[in-house]
C-alpha positions as CSV (number, residue, x, y, z in Angstrom):
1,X,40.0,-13.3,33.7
2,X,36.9,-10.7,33.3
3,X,35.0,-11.3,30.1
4,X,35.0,-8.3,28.3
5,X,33.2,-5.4,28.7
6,X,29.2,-5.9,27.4
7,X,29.3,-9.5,27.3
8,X,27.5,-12.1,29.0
9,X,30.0,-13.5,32.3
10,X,28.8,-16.6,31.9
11,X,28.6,-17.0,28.2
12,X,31.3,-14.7,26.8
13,X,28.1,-13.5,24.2
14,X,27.1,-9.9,24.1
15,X,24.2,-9.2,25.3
16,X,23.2,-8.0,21.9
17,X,22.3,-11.1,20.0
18,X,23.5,-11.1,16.7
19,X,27.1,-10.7,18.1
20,X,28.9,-13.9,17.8
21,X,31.4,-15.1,21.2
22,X,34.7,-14.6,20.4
23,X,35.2,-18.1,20.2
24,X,32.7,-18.7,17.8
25,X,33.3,-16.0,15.5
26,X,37.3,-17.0,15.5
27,X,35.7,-20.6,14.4
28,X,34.1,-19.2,11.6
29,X,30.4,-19.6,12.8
30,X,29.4,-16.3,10.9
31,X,29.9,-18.0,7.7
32,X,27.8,-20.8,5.4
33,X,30.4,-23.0,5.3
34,X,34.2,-23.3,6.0
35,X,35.1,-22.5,2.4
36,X,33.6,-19.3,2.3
37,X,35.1,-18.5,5.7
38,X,38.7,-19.4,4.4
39,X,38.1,-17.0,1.9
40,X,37.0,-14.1,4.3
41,X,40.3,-14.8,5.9
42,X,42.4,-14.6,2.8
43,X,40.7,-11.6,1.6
44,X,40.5,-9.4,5.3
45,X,44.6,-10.8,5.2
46,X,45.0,-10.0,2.1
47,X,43.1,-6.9,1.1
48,X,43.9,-4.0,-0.9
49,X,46.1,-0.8,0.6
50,X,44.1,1.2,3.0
51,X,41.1,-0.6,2.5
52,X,38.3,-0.6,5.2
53,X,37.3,-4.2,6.0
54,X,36.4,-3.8,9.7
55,X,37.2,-7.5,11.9
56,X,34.6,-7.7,14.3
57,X,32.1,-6.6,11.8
58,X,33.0,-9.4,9.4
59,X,34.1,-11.9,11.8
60,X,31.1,-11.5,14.5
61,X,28.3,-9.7,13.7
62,X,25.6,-11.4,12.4
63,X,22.9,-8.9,11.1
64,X,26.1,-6.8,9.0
65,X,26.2,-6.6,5.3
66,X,29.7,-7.3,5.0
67,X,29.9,-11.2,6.0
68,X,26.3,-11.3,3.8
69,X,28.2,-9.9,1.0
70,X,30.7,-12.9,1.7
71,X,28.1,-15.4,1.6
72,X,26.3,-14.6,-1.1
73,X,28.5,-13.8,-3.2
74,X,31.3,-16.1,-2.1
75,X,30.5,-19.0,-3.2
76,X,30.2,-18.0,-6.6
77,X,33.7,-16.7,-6.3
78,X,34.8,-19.8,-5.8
79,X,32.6,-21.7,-8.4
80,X,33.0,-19.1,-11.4
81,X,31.2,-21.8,-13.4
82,X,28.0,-20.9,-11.0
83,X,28.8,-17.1,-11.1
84,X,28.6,-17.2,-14.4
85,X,24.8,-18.9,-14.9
86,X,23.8,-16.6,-11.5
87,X,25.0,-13.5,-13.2
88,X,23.5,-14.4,-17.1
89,X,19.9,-14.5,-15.3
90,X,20.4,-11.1,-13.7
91,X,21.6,-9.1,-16.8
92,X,21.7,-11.6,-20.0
93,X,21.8,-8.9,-22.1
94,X,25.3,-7.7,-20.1
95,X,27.1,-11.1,-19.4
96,X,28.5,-13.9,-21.2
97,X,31.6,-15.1,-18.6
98,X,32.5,-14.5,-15.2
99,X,35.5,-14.3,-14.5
100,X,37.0,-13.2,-11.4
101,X,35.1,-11.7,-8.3
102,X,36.6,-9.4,-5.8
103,X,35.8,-8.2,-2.5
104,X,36.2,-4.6,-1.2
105,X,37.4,-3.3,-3.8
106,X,38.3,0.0,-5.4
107,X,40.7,1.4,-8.2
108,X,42.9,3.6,-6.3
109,X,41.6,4.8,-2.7
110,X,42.8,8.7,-2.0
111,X,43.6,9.5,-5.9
112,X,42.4,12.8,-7.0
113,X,41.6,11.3,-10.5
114,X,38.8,9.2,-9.1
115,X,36.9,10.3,-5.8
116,X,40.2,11.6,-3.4
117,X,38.7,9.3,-0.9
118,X,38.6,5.8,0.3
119,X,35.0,4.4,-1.3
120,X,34.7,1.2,-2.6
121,X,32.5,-1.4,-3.6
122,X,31.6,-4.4,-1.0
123,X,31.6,-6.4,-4.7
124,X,33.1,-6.4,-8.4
125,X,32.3,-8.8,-10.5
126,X,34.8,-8.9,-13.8
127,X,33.5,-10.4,-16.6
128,X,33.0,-10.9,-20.5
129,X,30.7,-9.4,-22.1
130,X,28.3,-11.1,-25.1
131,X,30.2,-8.6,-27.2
132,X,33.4,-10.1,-26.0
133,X,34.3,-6.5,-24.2
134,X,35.8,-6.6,-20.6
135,X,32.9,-5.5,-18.2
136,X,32.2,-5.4,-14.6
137,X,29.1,-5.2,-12.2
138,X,30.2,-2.6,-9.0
139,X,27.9,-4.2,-6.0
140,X,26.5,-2.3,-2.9
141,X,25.0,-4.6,-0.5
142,X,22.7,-3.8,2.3
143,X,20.9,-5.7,5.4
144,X,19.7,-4.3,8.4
145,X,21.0,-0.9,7.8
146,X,18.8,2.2,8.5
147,X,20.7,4.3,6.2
148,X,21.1,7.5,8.6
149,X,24.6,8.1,9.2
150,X,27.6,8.8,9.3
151,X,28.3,10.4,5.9
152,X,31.8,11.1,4.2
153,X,32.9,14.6,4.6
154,X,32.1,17.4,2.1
155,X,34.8,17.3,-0.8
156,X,35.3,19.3,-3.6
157,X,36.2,16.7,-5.6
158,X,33.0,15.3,-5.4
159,X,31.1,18.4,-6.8
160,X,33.7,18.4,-9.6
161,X,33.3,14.6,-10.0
162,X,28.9,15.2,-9.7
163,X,29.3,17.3,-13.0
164,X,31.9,15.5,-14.7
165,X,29.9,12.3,-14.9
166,X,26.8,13.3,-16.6
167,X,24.7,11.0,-14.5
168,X,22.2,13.4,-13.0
169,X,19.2,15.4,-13.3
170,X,20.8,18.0,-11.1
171,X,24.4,17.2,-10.0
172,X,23.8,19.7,-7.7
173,X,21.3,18.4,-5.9
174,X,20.7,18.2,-2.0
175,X,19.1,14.5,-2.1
176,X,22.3,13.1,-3.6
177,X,24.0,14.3,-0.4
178,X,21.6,13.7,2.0
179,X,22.2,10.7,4.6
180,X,20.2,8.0,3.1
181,X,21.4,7.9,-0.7
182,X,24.9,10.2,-0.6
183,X,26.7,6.6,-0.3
184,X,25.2,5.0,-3.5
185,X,26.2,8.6,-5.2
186,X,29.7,8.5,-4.8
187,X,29.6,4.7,-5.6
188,X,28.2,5.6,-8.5
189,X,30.6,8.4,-9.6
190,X,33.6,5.8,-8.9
191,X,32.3,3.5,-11.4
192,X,31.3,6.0,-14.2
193,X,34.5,7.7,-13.7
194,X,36.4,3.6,-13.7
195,X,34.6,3.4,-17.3
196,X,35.9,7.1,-18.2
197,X,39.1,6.1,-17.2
198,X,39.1,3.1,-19.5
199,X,40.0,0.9,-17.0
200,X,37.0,-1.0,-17.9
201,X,34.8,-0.7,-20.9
202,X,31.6,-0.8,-19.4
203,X,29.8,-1.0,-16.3
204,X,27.0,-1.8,-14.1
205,X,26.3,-0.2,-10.5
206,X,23.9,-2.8,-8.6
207,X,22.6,-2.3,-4.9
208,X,21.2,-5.0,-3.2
209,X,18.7,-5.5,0.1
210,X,16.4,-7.2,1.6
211,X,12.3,-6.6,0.4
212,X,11.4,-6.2,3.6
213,X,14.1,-3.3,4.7
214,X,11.7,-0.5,3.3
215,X,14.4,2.3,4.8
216,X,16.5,1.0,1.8
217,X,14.1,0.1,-0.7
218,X,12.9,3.6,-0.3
219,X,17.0,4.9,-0.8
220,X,17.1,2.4,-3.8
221,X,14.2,4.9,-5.3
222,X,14.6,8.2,-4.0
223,X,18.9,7.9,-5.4
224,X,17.1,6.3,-9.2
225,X,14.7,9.3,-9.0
226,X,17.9,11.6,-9.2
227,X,19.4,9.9,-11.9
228,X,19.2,10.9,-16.2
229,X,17.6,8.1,-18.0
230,X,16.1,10.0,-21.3
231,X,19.0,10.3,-23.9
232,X,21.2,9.1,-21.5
233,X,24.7,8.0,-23.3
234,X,25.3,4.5,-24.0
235,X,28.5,4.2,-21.9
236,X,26.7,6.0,-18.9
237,X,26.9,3.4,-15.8
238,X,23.4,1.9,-15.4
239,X,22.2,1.9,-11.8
240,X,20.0,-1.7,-11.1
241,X,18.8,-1.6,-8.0
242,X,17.4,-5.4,-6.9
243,X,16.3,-7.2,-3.5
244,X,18.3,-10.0,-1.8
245,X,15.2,-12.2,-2.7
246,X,16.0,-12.4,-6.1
247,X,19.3,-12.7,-6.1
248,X,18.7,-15.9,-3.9
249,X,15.9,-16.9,-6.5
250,X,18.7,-16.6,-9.3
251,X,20.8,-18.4,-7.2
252,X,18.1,-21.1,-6.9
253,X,17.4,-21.3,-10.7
254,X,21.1,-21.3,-11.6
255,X,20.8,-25.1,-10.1
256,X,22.8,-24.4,-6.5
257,X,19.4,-25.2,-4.6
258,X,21.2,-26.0,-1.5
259,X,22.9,-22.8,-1.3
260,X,19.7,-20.4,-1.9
261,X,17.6,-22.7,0.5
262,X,20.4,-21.9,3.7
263,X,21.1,-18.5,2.2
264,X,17.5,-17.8,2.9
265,X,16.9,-19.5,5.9
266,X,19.9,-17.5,7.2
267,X,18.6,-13.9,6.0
268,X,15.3,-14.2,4.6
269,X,13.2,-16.8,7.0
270,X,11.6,-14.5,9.2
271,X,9.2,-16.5,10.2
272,X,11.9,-18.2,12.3
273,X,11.8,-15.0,14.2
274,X,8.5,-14.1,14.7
275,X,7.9,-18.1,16.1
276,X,10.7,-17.3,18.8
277,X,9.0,-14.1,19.5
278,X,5.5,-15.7,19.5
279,X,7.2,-18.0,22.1
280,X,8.8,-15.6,24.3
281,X,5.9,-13.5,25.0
282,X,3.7,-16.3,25.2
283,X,6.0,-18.0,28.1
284,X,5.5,-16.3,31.5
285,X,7.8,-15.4,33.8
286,X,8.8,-17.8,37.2
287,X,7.1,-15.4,39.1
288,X,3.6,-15.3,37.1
289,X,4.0,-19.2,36.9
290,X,4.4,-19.2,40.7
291,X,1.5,-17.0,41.5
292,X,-1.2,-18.9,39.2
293,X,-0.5,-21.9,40.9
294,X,-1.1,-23.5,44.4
295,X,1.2,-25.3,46.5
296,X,0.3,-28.3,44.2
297,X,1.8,-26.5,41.2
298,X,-1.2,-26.8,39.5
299,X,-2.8,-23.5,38.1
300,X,-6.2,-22.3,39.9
301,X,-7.4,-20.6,37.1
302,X,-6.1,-21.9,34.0
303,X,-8.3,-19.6,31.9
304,X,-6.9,-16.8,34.2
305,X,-3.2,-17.9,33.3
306,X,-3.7,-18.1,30.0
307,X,-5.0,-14.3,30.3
308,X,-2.3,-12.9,31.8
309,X,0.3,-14.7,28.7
310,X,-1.7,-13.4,25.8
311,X,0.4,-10.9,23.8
312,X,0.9,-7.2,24.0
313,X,-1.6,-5.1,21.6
314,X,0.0,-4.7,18.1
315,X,-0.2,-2.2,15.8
316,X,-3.3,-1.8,13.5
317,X,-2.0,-2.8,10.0
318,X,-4.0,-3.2,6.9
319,X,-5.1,-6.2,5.3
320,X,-2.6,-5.8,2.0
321,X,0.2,-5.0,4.2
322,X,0.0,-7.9,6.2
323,X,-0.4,-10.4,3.0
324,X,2.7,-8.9,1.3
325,X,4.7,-9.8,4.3
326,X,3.2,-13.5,4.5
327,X,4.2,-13.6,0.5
328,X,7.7,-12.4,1.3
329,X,8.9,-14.3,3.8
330,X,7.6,-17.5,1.9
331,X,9.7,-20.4,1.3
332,X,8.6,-20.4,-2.4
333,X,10.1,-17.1,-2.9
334,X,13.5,-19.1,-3.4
């Protein structure tokens, strides 16, 4: 039988790397552990109605934010003991108990009393507050997403719902619809208008990526920049935007040490890639290999050889750029 289309004959991979083989994302290779991939399964088998949880995206894709939103935050669904001491670090002044996390989640997809659509959150975290109120933190999380499409279609519900929950400077603004932010917008409005709704009393909306994704740190800022914060009321829904660093670091201090160290080798250690890269381009090809040496298959000009595998020009980058990348992808960061 052909392998199918775009993958590798030999290999069954696509030739796109971060796409798992079929056999290996059906063994669960795409996840930490076997645990958390059990889980996956039960919640893709068991999701809500009409919810989107796409297969191959979860199952075998490697650089997507849904199986990261699985392993980061799957374990501490099934350790609400550690959720709990994770989530107290984050927002002490909001937390006292975890005590259920779910995955893909929304109130009531396609119900004109909320959005008339089918957003959701990748994460919601229900919980106790110190004040002994029922709470819950609304999760966005982002990886190697460029933020630039596609967009949900115009709705009048969601002018209607941009006024209603007295969130914004200017709920008619263009930058809440525009393609980088308009997602975190009508997350936002779900969970102000959950907490209007009284089906919980009060609410967080946290996005989460990666430091060195600056396409969405720069989202995380422009979408805040829209947002009221002078007078705002106390049961507005408080937008906390935070990088995947620091979760892992919370992770870390909460005492699961083993968990932030692979969850950070897996997503954050990119000096892993740049030392493959290094490697690549400092390999050369048969050919080059054939034509620097003689018959003897020693190189004539080892000088020369070296020459021709010295790396491509890079890009000119200052001095305070490049530290800030060295400090990031440091292992102390965890």
């Amino acid at each position: 039988m052909a392998p199918p289309e775009g993958r590798d004959p030999s290999t069954g991979n696509r030739a796109f790397g971060s796409i798992l083989s079929v056999n290996d994302a059906a063994a669960g290779k795409n996840f930490l552990s076997p645990a958390i991939h059990q889980l996956a399964l039960r919640e893709f088998l068991l999701r809500e109605e009409d919810a989107a949880i796409d297969e191959e995206r979860l199952m075998g894709n490697a650089l997507s934010s849904m199986p990261l939103a699985f392993n980061l935050f799957g374990p501490l669904a099934l350790d609400l003991k550690l959720a709990t001491a994770v989530f107290r670090q984050i927002l002490p002044d909001f937390v006292q108990t975890v005590e259920r996390i779910l995955f893909e989640h929304s109130p009531a997809r396609r119900d004109d009393s909320f959005l008339a659509d089918r957003t959701a959150f990748d994460v919601a975290v229900l919980l106790i507050t110190p004040e002994g109120k029922r709470a819950t933190i609304f999760i966005e999380v982002k990886y190697s997403e460029s933020l630039e499409g596609p967009i949900a279609r115009p709705r009048d519900r969601y002018e209607e719902a941009a006024e209603e929950v007295q969130l914004y400077r200017n709920p008619a603004s263009a930058m809440l619809r525009s393609l980088a932010i308009e997602q975190f917008w009508r997350e936002h409005m779900l969970a102000q208008l959950i907490v209007d709704r009284e089906l919980t009393s009060k609410a967080v909306f946290m996005a989460i990526g990666p430091r060195l994704n600056r396409r969405v740190q720069a989202a995380f800022r422009a979408y805040e920049a829209e947002l009221l914060h002078e007078d705002s009321a106390e049961d507005r829904v408080e937008f906390v935007p935070l990088t995947l660093e620091s979760i892992i670091q919370a992770i870390a201090s909460a005492g699961a040490i083993e968990l932030a160290t692979t969850l950070w080798e897996r997503y954050c250690d990119f000096h892993r890639v740049y030392r493959l890269a290094v490697e690549e381009l400092a390999t050369p090809p048969a050919s080059a290999q054939s034509e620097a040496a003689p018959s003897g298959g020693t190189p004539a000009n080892p000088t020369a050889a070296s020459a021709r595998r010295a790396l491509p020009p890079a890009r000119r980058r200052s001095t305070g750029a490049a530290r800030e990348d060295l400090h990031t992808t440091s292992r102390e960061a965890i």
